[in-house]
N, CA, C and O atoms as a GROMACS GRO file, in nm:
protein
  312
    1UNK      N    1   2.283  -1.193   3.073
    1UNK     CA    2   2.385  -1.091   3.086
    1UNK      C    3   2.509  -1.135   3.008
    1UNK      O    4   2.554  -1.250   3.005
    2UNK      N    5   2.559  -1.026   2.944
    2UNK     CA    6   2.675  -1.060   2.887
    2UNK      C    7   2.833  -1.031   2.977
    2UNK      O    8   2.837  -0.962   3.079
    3UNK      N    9   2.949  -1.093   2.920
    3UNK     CA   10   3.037  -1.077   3.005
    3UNK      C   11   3.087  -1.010   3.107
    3UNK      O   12   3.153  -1.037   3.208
    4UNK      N   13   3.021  -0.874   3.036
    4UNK     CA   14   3.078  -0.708   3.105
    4UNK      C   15   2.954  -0.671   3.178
    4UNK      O   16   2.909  -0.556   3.179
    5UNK      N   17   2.885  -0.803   3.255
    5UNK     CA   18   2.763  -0.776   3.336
    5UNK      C   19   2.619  -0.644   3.282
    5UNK      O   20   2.528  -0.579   3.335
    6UNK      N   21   2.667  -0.661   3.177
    6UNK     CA   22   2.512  -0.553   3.056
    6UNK      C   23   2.451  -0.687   3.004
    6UNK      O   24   2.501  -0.789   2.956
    7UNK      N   25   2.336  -0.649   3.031
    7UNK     CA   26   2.201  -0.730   3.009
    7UNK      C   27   2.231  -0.686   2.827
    7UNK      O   28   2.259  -0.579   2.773
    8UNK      N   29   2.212  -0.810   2.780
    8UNK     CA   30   2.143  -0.872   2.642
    8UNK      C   31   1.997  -0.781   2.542
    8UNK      O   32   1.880  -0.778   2.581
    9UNK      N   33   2.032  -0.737   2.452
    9UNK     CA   34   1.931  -0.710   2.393
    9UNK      C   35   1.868  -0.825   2.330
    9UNK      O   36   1.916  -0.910   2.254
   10UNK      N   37   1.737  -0.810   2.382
   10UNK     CA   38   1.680  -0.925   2.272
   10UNK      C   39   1.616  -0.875   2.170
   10UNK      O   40   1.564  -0.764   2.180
   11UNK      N   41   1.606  -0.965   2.029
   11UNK     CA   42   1.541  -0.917   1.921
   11UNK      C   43   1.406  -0.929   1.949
   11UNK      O   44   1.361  -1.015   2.025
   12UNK      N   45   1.339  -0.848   1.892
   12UNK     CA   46   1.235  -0.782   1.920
   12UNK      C   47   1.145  -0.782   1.747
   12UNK      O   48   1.201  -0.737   1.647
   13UNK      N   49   1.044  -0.823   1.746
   13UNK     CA   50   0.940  -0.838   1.634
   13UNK      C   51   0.936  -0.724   1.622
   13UNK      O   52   0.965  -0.649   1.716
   14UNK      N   53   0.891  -0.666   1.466
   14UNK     CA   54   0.797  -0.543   1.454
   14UNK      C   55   0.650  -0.587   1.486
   14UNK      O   56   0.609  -0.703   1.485
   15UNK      N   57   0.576  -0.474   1.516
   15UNK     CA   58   0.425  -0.482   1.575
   15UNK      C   59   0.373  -0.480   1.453
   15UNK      O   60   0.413  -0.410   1.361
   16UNK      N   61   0.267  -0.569   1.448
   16UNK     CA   62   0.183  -0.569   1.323
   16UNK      C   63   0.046  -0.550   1.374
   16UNK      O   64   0.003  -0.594   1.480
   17UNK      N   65  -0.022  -0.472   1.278
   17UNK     CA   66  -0.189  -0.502   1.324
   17UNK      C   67  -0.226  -0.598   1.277
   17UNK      O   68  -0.208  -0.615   1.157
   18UNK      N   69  -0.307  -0.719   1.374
   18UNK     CA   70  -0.355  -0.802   1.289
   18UNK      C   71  -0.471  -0.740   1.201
   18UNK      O   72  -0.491  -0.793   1.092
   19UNK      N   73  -0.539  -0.646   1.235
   19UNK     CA   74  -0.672  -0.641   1.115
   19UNK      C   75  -0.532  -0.599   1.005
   19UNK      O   76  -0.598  -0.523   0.934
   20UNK      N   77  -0.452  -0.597   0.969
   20UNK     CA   78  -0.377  -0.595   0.846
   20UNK      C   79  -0.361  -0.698   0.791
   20UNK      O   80  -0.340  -0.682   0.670
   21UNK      N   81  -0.362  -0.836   0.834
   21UNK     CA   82  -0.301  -0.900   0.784
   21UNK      C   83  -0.436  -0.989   0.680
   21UNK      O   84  -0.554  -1.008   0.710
   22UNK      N   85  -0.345  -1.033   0.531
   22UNK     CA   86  -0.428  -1.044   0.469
   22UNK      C   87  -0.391  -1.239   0.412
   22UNK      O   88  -0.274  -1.264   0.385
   23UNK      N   89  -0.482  -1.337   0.403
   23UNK     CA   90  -0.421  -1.439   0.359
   23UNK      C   91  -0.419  -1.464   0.226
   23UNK      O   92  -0.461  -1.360   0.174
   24UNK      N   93  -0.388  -1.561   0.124
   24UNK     CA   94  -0.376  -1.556   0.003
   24UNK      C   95  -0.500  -1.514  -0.053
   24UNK      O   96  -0.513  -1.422  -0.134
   25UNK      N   97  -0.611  -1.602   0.004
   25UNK     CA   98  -0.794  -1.601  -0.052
   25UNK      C   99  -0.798  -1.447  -0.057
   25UNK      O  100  -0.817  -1.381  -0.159
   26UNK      N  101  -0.779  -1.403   0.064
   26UNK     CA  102  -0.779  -1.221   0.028
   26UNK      C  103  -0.691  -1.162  -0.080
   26UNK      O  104  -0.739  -1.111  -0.181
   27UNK      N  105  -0.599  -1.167  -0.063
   27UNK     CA  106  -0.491  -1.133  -0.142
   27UNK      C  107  -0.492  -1.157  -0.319
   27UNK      O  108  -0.433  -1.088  -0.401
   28UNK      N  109  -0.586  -1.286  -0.346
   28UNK     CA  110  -0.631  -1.345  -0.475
   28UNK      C  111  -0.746  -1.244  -0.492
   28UNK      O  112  -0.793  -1.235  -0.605
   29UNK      N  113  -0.805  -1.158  -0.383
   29UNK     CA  114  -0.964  -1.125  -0.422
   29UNK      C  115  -0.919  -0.975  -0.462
   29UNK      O  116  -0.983  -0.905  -0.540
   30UNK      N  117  -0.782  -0.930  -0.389
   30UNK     CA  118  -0.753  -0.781  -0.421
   30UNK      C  119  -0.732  -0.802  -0.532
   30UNK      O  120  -0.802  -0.730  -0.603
   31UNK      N  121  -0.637  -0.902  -0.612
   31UNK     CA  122  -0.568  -0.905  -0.693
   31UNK      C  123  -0.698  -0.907  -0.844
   31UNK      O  124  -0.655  -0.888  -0.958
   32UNK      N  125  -0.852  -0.933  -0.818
   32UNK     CA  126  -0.891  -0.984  -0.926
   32UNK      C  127  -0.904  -1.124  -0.959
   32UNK      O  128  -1.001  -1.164  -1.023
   33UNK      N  129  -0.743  -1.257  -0.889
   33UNK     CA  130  -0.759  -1.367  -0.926
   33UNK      C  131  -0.865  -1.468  -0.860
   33UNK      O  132  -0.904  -1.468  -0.743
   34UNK      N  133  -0.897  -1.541  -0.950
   34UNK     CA  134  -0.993  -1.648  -0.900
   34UNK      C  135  -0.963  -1.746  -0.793
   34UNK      O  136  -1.042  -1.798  -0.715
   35UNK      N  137  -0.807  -1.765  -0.806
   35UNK     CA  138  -0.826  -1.900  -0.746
   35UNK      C  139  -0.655  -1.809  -0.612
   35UNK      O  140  -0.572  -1.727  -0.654
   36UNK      N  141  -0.661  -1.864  -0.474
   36UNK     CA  142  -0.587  -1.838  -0.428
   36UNK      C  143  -0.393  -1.867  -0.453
   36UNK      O  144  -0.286  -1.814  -0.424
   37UNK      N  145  -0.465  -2.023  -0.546
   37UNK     CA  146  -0.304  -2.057  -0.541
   37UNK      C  147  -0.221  -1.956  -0.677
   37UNK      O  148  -0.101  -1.939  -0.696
   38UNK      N  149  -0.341  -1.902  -0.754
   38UNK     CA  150  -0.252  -1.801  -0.808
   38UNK      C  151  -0.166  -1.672  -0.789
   38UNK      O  152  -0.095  -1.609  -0.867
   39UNK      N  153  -0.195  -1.658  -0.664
   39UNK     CA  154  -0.120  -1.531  -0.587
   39UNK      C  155   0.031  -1.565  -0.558
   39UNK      O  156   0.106  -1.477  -0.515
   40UNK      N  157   0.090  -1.733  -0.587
   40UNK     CA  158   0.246  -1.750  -0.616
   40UNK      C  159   0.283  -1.722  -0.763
   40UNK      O  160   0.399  -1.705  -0.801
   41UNK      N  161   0.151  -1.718  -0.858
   41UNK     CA  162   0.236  -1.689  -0.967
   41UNK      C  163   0.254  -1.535  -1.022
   41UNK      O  164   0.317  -1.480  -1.112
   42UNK      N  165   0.164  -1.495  -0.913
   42UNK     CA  166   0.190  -1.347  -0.924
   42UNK      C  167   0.354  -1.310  -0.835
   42UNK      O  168   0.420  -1.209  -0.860
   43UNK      N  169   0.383  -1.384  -0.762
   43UNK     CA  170   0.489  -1.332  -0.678
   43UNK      C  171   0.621  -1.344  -0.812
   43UNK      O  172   0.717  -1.270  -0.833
   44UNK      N  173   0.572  -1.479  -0.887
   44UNK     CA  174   0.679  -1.529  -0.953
   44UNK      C  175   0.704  -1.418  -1.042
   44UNK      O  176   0.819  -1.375  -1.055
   45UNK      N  177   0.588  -1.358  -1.117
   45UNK     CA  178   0.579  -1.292  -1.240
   45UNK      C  179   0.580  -1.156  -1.215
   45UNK      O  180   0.593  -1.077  -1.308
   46UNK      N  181   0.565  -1.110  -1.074
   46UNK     CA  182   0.623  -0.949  -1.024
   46UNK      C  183   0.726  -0.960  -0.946
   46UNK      O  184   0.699  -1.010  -0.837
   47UNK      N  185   0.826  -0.933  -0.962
   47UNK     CA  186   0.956  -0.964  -0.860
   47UNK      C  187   0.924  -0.829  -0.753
   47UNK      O  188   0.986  -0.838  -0.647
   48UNK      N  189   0.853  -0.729  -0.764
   48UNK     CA  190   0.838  -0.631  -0.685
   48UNK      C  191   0.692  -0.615  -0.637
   48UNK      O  192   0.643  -0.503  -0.629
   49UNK      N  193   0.638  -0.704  -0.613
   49UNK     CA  194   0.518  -0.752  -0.575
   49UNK      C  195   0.534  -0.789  -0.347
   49UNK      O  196   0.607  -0.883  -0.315
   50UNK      N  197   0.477  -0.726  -0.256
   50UNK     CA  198   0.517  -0.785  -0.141
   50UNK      C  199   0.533  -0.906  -0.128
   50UNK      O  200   0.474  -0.983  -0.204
   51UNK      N  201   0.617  -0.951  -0.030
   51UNK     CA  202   0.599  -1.112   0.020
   51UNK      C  203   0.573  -1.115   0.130
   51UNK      O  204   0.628  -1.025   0.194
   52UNK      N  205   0.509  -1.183   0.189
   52UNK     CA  206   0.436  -1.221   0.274
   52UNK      C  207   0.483  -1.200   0.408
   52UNK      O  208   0.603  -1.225   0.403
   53UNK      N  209   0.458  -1.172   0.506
   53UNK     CA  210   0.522  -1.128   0.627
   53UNK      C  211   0.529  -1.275   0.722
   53UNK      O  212   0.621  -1.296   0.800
   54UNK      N  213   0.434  -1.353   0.704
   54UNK     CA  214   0.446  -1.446   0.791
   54UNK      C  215   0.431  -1.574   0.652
   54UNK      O  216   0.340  -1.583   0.569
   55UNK      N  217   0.544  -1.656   0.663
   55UNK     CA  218   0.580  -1.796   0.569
   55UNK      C  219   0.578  -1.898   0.688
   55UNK      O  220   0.678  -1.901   0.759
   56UNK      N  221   0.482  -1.977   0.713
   56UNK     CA  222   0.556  -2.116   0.772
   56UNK      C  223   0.576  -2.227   0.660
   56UNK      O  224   0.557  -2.344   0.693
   57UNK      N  225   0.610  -2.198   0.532
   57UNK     CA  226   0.647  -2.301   0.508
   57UNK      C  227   0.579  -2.366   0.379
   57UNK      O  228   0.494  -2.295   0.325
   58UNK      N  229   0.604  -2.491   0.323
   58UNK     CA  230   0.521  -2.531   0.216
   58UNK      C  231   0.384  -2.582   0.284
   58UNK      O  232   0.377  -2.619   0.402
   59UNK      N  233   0.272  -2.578   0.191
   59UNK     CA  234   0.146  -2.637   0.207
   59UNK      C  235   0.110  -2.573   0.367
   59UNK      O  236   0.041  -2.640   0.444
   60UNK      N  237   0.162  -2.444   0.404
   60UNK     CA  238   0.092  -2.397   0.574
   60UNK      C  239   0.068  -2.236   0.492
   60UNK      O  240   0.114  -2.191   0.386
   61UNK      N  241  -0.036  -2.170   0.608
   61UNK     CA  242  -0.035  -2.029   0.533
   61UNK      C  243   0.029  -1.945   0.523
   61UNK      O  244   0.138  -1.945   0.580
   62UNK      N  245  -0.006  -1.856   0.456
   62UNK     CA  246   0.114  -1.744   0.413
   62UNK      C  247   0.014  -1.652   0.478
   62UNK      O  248  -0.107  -1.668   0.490
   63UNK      N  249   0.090  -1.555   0.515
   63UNK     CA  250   0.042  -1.360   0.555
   63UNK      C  251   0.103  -1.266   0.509
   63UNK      O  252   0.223  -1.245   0.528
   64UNK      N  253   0.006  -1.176   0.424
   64UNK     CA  254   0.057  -1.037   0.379
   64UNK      C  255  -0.007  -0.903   0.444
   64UNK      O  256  -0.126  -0.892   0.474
   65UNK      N  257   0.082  -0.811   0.459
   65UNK     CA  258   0.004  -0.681   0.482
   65UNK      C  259  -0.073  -0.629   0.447
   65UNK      O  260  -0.047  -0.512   0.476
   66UNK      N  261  -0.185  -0.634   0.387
   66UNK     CA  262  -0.263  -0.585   0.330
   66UNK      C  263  -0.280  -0.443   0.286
   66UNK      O  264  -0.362  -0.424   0.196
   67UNK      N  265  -0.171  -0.268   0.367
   67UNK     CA  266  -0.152  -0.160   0.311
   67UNK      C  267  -0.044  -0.206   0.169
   67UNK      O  268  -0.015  -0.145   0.066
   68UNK      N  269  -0.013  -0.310   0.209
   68UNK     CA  270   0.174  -0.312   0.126
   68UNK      C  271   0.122  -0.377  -0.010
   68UNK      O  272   0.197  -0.362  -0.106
   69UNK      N  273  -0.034  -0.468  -0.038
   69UNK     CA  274  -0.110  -0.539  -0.135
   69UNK      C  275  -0.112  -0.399  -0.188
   69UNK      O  276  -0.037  -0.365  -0.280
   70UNK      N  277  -0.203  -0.313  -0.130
   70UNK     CA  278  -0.325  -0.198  -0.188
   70UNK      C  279  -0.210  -0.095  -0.245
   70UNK      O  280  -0.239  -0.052  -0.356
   71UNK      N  281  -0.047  -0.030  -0.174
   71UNK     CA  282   0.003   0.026  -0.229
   71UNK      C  283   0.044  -0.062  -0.340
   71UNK      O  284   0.035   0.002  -0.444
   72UNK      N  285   0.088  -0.192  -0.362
   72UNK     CA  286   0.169  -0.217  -0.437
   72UNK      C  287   0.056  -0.182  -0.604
   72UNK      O  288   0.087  -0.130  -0.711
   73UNK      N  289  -0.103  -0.249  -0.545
   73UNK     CA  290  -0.127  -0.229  -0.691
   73UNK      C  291  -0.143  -0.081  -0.714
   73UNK      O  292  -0.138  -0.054  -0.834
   74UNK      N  293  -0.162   0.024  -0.634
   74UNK     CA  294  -0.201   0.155  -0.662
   74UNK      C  295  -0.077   0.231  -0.771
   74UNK      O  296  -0.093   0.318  -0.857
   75UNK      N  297   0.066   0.147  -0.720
   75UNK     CA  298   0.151   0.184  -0.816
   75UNK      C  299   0.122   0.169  -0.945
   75UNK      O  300   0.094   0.262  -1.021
   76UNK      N  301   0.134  -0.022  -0.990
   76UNK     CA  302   0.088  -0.117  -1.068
   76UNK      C  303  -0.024  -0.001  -1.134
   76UNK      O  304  -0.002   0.007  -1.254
   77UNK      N  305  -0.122   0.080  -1.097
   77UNK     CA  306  -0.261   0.108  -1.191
   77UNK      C  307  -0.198   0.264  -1.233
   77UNK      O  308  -0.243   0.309  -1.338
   78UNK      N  309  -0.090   0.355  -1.156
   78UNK     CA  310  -0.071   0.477  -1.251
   78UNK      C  311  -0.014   0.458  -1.392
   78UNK      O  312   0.001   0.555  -1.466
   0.00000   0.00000   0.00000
């Protein structure tokens, strides 16, 4: 509770589906690339490319949405 006795909002996650979520190996297989660790040089070389919804960090996995992969290339192919 805060001073003026009103309860605290807490932050609150957005809901994700997990069947959305996609890891690099996927994300390399939408993309065409062979190898997963190339899906950073795609981030590097599309600045409007998604990033990943869940980062822990160097050398741990990454998570992407997988609608936000499929729109991004559907743009990418008109």
């Amino acid at each position: 509770m805060n001073v003026e006795g009103v309860p605290r909002l807490r932050p609150v996650a957005p809901m994700v589906n997990t069947d959305d979520l996609a890891d690099a190996r996927e994300v390399a297989a939408l993309l065409g690339l062979s190898h997963p660790n190339s899906v950073s040089l795609y981030q590097r070389r599309y600045p409007d490319m998604p990033r990943p919804v869940v980062d822990l960090g160097r050398g741990r996995p990454r998570l992407w949405l997988r609608p936000d992969i499929d729109a991004w290339l559907d743009r990418r192919r008109r």
